[in-house]
N, C-alpha and C positions, 0 to 999 in steps of 0.2 A: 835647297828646293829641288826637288826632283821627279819625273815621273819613271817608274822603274822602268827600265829596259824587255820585253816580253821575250819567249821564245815560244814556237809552235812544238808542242810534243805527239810521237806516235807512238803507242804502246801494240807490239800484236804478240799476244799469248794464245794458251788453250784454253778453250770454252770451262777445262774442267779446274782452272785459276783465275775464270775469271770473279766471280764471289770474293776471292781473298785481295786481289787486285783493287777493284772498288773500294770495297770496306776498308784498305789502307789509305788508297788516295782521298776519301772521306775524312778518314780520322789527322791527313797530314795536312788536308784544307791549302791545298797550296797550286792543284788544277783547278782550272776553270772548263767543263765542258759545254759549249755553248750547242744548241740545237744544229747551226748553220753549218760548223765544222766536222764535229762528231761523224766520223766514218771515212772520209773523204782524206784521199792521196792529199801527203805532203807537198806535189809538186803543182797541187792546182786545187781552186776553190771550187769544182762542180764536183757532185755526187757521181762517183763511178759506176755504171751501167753493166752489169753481168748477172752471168747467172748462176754465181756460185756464193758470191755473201749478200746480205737480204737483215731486214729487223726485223725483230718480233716482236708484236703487240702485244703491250703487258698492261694497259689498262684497266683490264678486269682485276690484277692482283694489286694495282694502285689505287683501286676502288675500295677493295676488302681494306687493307693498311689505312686509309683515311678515314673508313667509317668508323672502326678501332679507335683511330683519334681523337674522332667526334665523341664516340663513346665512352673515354674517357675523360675526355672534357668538362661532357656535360655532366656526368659521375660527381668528378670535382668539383662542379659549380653546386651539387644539391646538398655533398659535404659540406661546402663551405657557407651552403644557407643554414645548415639546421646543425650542425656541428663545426663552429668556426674553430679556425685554429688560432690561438693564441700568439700574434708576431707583433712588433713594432714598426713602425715607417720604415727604421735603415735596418732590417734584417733582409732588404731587397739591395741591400748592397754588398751582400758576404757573398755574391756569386750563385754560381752553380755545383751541385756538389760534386766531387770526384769521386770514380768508379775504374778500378784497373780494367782492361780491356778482358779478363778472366773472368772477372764483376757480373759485367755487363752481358757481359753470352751466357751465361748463369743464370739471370736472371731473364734474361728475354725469350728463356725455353719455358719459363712459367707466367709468360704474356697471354695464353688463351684464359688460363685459371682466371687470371684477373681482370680482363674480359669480362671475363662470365659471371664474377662479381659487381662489375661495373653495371652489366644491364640486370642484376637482383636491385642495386638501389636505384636506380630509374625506374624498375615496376613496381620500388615501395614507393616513389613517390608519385606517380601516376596514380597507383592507390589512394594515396593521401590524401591529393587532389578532389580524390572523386569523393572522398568520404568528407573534405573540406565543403564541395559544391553543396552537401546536403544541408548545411548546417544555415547556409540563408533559405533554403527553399523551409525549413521546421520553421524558421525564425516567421518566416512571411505567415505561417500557415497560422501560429500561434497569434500572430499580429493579428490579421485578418478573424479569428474568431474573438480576439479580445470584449468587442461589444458586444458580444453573448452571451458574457460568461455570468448575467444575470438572468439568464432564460433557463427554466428545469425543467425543455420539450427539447428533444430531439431535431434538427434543423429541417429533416424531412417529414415534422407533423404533418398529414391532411388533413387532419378536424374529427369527428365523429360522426355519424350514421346519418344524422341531419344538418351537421354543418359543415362548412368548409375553412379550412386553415391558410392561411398565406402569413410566410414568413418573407422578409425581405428589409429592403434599406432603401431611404431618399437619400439622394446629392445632396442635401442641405440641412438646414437644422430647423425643424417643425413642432410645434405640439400638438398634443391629440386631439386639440377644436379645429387645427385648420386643417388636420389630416383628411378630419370626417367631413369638413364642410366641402374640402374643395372635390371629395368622391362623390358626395350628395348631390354637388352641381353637374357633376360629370352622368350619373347616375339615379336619375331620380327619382325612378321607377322602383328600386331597393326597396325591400322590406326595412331591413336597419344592418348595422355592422355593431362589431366591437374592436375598439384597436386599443393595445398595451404597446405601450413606448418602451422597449428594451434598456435602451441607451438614445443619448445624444449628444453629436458635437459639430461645430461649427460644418463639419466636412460632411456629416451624414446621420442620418436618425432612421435607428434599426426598431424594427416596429410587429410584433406579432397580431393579424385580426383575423377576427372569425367571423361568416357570415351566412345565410342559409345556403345550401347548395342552389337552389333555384335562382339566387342573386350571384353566382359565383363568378359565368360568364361575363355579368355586365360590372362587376367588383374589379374584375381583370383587368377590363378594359379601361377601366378609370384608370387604374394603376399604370397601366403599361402609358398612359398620356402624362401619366407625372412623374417619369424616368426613373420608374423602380426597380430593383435590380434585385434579384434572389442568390441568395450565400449559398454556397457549394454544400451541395445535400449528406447529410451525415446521419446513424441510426442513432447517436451518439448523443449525451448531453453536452452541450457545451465546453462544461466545464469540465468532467471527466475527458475529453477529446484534448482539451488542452493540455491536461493533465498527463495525458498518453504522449503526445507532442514533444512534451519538455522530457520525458524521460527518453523519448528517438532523440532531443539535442544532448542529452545528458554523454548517449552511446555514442553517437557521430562527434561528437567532442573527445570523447576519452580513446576512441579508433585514431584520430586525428593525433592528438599525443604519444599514442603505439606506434604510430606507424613513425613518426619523428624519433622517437625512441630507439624504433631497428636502425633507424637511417645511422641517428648515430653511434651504433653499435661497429659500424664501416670506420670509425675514423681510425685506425690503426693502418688500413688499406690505401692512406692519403699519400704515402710516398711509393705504394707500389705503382699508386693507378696516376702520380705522375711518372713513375717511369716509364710504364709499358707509352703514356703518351708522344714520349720522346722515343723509346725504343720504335715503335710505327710509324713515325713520323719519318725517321733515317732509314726504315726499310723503303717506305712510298718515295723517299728521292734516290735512292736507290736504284726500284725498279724503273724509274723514271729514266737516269743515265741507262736501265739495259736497255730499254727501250727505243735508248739511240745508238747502241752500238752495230755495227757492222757483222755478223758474225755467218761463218760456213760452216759446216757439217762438225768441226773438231775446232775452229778457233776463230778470235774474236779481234776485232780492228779499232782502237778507242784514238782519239784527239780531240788534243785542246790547247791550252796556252798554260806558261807557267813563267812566274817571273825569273829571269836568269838568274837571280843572287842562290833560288832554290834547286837550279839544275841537278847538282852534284848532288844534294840528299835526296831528291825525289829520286834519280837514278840510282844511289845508293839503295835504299829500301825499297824500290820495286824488285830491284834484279835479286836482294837478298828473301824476299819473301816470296820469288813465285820464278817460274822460267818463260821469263820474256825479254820480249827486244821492245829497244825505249831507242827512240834517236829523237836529236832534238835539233830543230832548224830554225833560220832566221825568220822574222816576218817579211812578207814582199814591201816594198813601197808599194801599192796602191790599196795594202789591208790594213782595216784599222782594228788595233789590237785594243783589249780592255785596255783601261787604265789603274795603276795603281800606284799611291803616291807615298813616298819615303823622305819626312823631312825631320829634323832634330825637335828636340825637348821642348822648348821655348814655342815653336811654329805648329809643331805638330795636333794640337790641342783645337785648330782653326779650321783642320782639314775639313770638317763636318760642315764649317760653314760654306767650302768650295763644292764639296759635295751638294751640297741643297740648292746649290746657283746650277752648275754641269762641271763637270767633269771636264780636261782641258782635252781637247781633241789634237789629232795628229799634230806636229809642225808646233803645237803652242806648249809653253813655258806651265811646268805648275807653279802658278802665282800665290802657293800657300803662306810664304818666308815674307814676302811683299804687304799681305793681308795683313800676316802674324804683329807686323813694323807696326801698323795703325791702329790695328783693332783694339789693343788694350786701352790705349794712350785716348782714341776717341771714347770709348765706351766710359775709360774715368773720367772723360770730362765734362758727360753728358750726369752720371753721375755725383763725382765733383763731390764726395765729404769722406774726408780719412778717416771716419768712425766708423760708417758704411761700409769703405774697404778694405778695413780689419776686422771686420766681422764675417765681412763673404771671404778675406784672405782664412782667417783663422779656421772656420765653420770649413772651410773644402780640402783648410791643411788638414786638420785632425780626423776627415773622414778616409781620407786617401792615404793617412799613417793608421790607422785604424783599423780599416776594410782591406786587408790584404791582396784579397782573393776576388775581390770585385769585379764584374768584367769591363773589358779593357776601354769596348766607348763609354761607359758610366765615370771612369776614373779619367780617359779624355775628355771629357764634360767636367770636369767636376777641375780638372787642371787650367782647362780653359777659364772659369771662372775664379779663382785664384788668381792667375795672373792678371782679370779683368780686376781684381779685389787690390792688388798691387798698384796698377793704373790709379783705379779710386784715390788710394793713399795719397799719392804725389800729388794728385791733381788736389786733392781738398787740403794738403799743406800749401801747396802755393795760393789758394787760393780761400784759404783760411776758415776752412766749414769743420767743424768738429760736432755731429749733430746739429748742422747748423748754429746758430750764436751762443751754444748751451754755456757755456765757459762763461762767457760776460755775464748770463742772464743769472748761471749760479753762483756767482762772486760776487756780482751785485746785490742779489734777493738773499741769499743769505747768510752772506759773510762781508757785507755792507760795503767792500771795498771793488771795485771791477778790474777784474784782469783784462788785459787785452791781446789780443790770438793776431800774431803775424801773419801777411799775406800778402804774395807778390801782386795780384790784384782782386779786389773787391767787387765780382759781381756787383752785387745790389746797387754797390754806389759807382759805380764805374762801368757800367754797361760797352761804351762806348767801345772801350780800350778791351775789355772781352770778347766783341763784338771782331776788331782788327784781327786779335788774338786768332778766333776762330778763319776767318779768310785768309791768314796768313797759312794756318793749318792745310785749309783748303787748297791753296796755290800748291803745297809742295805735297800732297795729295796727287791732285788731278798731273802734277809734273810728272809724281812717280808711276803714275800710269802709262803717262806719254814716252816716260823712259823705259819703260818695258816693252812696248811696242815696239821701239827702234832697236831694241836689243834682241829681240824678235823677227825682224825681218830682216837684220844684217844676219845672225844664226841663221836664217832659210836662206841665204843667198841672196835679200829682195835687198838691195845696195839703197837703190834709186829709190823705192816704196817707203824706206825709213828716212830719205831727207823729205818726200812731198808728204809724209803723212804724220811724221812728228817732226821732224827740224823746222819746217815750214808754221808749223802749228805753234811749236814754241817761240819761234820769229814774232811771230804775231800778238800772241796773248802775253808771251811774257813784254815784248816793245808797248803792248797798251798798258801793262800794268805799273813800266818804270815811264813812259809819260803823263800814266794820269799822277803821278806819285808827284808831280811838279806843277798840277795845276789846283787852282785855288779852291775850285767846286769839289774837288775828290780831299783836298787834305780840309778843308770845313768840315765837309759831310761827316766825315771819320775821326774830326778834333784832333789832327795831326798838324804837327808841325812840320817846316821845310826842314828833308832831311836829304834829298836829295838834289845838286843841282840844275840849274835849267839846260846846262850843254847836254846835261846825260839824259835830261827828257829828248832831248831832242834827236838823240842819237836812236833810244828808242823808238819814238817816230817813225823815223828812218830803216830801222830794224823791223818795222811795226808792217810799215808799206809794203817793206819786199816780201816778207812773209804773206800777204795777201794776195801780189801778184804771185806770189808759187802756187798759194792756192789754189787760186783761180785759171790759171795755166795747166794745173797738176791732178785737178780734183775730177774732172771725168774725161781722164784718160783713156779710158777704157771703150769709149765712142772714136771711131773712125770720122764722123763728121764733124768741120771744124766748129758749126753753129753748136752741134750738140753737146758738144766738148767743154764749150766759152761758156754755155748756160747751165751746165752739170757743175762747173769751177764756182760761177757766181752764186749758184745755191749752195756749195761746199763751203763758202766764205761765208754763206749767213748762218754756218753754226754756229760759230763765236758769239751769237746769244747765248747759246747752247750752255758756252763756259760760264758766261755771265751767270746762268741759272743754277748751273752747276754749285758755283762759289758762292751765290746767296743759299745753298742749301745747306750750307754748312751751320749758317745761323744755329739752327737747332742745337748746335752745342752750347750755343750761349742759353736759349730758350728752356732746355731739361735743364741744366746747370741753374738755373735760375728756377726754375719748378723746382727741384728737388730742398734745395736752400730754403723761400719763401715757405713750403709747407714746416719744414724742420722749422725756424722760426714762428711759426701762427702755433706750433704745439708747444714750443717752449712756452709762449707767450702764457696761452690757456695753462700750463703746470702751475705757471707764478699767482692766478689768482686768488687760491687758498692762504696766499701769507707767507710768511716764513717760518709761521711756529710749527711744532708737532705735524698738525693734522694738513698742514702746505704741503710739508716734504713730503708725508705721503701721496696726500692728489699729485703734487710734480712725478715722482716715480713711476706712480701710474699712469700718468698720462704719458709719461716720456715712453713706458716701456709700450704701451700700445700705439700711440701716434707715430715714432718713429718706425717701429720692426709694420705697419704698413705705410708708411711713406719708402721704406728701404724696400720692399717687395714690388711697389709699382712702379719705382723711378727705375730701378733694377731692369722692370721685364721691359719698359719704354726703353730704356738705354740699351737693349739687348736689341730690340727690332729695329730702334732708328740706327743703331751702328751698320747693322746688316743692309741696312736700306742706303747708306751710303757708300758700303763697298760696293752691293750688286749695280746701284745703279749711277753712282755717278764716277767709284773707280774703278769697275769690270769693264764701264761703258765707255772709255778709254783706250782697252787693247785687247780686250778677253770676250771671247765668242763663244767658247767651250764646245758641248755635242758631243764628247766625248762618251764612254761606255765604262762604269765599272768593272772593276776586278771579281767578280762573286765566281769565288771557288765555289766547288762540290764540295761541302762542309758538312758538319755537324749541326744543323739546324734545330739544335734544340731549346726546351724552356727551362728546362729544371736540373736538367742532368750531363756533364762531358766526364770523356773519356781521358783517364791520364796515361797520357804513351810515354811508357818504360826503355829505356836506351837497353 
């Protein structure tokens, strides 16, 4: 377990190297230039004040570069609606593809071209769009005349020389005696009307009348008191209107297909136009580092941090590709350097989970190797069936023998879960889950005789004793926390801090834990026997006391006054609920171990109802193969979160504070496409 060593680097070149400078420390990913540092003398942390190097605002050309980006993006994204490309789930595991650095500057001199391709298919699809939008406005228009398509007057009849015409619709569904009666009560002075019912439906009754002109005002009036509403005027029949309609949806359909059509005429463009996205991407963090450099009339001032093990080939290939000075200097004690952490095979695989908690800040230990100890070992036993864990072992071995070329947190991931698939194993041999009870259930069901599956102990029927199992976990857990701490503060020089804040601690918890182990209430509760005897409880005790008074003596130290001191001690001593809480939280081992088994069981069970003949074995298969592969996906993602949830919080919360700051080199931030640097 290690956090690497940093060193602070100064490069000062000429302005006319400095292009090939960057783009190398880019492609070596092995500086970090942080905003804070970037320009600033090696022998102090303020920005030097003169009037001869100064930055230059390049904003505006990291504006141009990201819009690019965007524009190919979003390029890609209308590719891949109307022209998808044909991939599988794990062809996102073959990596990024490789490009010699000859490649790549080759191709990014014809990054405007494809640009300029990129916003042709955004104006076909903007087009699209717009010819898409027309296609419910026809639809409506056709709906809307539908109940006239038995009328053979134009919608803007007015009538003839002595009559008058009203075309229109009621809200509701009426016929032609309550039309006229309810106008005639309205109107009663009328000579007469005629009304033709067009259509009718429950929502409306489209109605053509004619009436003298001299009746037409108070004909009006009636209507407009019985919520009539006139159809959108047209010279048009009806029906021929419609008729015209469908042939605009005919056209606004077949444009709609055209324009889909050109888009995917572009799909041969899909790897230019992720290139040029990454090519733009590495110029905009580019001009981003010049943006922090230092620079005077002829030459340019860069710093940042690089981990020691890198010194020699970063200086190596700067001095060999450009004429510059590189010097490299220690960190001060009161600067705090990224962090970057280098741990072996085994441990390596967990860093991501130390990453998602912090990073370990100055002075503290990376506790990755520590993690690495528990996390497999808990996660199998939250898990808990050796068929589970040669399925996630096998499934992560053969993608990581497989996938060559993968990138490297993908295959960190994928190792980590492996070794979590490893854990499974053990834990479901000891404790005898092979898809749960499947063994018995198919020895007995259909080969009449029942095997029986060894097991150091039997959840289901043994709770009690899995239960211990788990808190015994727990103890040497939350220990090994306590032991890092002290390991911890004798490495800073804090002597005294590692006896009041773990030796004291262990005093205590471990003296309560070997006297309750002698009394009658703690080995009932647990169904343990006497296994230890009452001299050593007692000594614990005694072990138990002192550790309390350290506590309390020890525990706010940090107050000069004696009251404040004694009552900061006696609240430090009331954490040891704390433990107590701590170690019932381990439980959950026993309680996912016991979910995952119980479900695997309730599906074996359901397989066997079919029988044993022909058409049994089939429902058993099926049901095995679906009940189990989501029983193994949720106990999986539960045993992924509760493990993480007992490191962060009840063994981080032991001796690790973190705070600390990633290592993020100046890299190659890309999505699709890296560079293969040629020796």
């Amino acid at each position: 377990m290690a956090v690497l060593p940093m060193k602070r680097i100064q490069i000062i070149g000429m302005n006319k190297d400095r292009k090939t400078v960057l783009e190398l420390i880019q492609r070596l990913q092995s500086v970090e230039i942080p905003e804070a540092v970037s320009g600033q003398s090696s022998d102090t942390l303020e920005t030097p004040k003169d009037d001869i190097f100064a930055k230059v605002d390049t904003s505006d050309a990291r504006a141009i570069f990201d819009k690019n980006v965007q524009v190919a993006q979003e390029a890609l994204g209308v590719l891949n609606q109307y022209a998808p490309e044909k991939k599988s789930l794990l062809d996102s595991l073959n990596g990024k593809r490789e490009l010699s650095l000859q490649e790549f500057t080759e191709r990014g001199n014809d990054g405007e071209l494809v640009i300029e391709k990129a916003r042709r298919i955004l104006g076909l699809q903007k087009e699209l769009i717009e010819a898409r939008s027309e296609i419910p406005k026809i639809e409506a228009q056709i709906e809307a005349l539908h109940p006239w398509v038995g009328m053979d007057l134009p919608l803007n009849f007015r009538g003839t020389s002595r009559t008058k015409a009203i075309i229109g619709a009621f809200p509701e569904k009426l016929s032609e005696e309550e039309i006229v009666t309810t106008i005639a009560g309205y109107a009663p002075d009328m000579t007469g009307i005629d009304v033709d019912v067009i259509s009718s439906s429950d929502e409306q009754t489209c109605i053509l009348l004619l009436c003298l002109k001299e009746d037409g005002d108070a004909v009006e009036e009636a209507l407009r008191r019985m919520n009539f509403a006139r159809p959108p005027l047209s010279d048009v029949v009806p029906s021929k209107q419609i008729e015209g309609l469908r042939g605009d949806l005919e056209r606004a359909q077949k444009e709609v297909e055209r324009r889909k059509t050109q888009i995917a005429k572009y799909a041969p463009e899909r790897e230019n136009l992720e290139f040029v996205s990454d090519y733009y991407k590495m110029r905009s963090d580019k001009y981003d580092v010049l943006g922090r450099l230092s620079r005077s009339k002829r030459t340019f001032i860069l710093e940042g941090y690089v981990p020691e093990r890198d010194v020699a080939e970063v200086e190596r290939k700067l001095t060999a590709a450009a004429d510059v000075y590189v010097e490299f200097t220690d960190i001060a004690a009161n600067e705090e350097a990224p962090v970057l952490l280098k741990n072996n095979f085994y441990s390596e695989p967990v860093e991501g989970v130390v990453e998602n908690y912090s990073m370990p800040s100055k002075g503290e230990i990376d506790p990755t190797v520590p993690v690495s100890c528990f996390y497999y070992i808990l996660f199998g036993m939250m898990l808990s069936d050796a068929a589970y864990g040669l399925i996630m072992a096998l499934a992560t071995g053969i993608l990581m023998l497989k996938y060559k070329k993968m990138e490297y947190g993908m295959k960190k991931t994928l190792r980590m879960f492996f070794f979590c698939g490893i854990g499974t194993i053990i834990s479901g041999v000891l404790f005898g889950s092979y898809f749960g009870d499947m063994i018995p259930v198919v020895s007995r069901t259909f080969f009449g005789k029942e095997i029986q599956v060894w097991c150091w102990i039997d959840p289901l029927n043994q709770p009690m004793k899995m239960l211990v199992l788990s808190f015994a976990i727990a103890i040497v857990h939350l220990f090994a926390g306590l032991g890092i701490l002290f390991y911890t503060d004798v490495k800073n020089g804090k002597i005294k801090d590692a006896i009041y804040d773990a030796v004291f601690w262990y005093m205590l918890v471990g003296g309560l834990i070997v006297f309750g182990l002698t009394t009658d209430i703690v080995l009932n509760m647990l169904q343990l026997s006497p296994f230890v005897p009452a001299s050593v409880g007692q000594v614990g005790a005694i072990v138990a006391a002192i550790g309390a008074v350290g506590i309390v003596l020890t525990g706010g130290r940090e107050s000069r006054n004696w009251f404040k001191r004694l009552l900061k001690g006696l609240y430090a001593l009331y954490n040891v609920t704390g433990y107590l809480s701590d170690i019932l939280s381990y439980s959950r081992l026993l309680a996912l171990g016991l979910a995952t088994s119980v479900i695997s069981q309730v599906f074996n069970k359901m397989g066997t109802m079919g029988g044993n003949g022909f058409f049994g074995i089939i429902m058993f298969i099926v049901v095995a193969i679906l009940g189990h592969s989501l029983n193994l996906a949720i106990n999986a993602l539960g045993a992924y979160v509760h493990t993480n949830r007992l490191t962060f919080v009840e063994f981080f919360g032991k001796f690790y504070e973190g705070g600390g700051k990633k290592f993020t080199p100046f890299a190659m931030n890309t999505k699709y496409y890296k560079i293969k640097e040629e020796n």
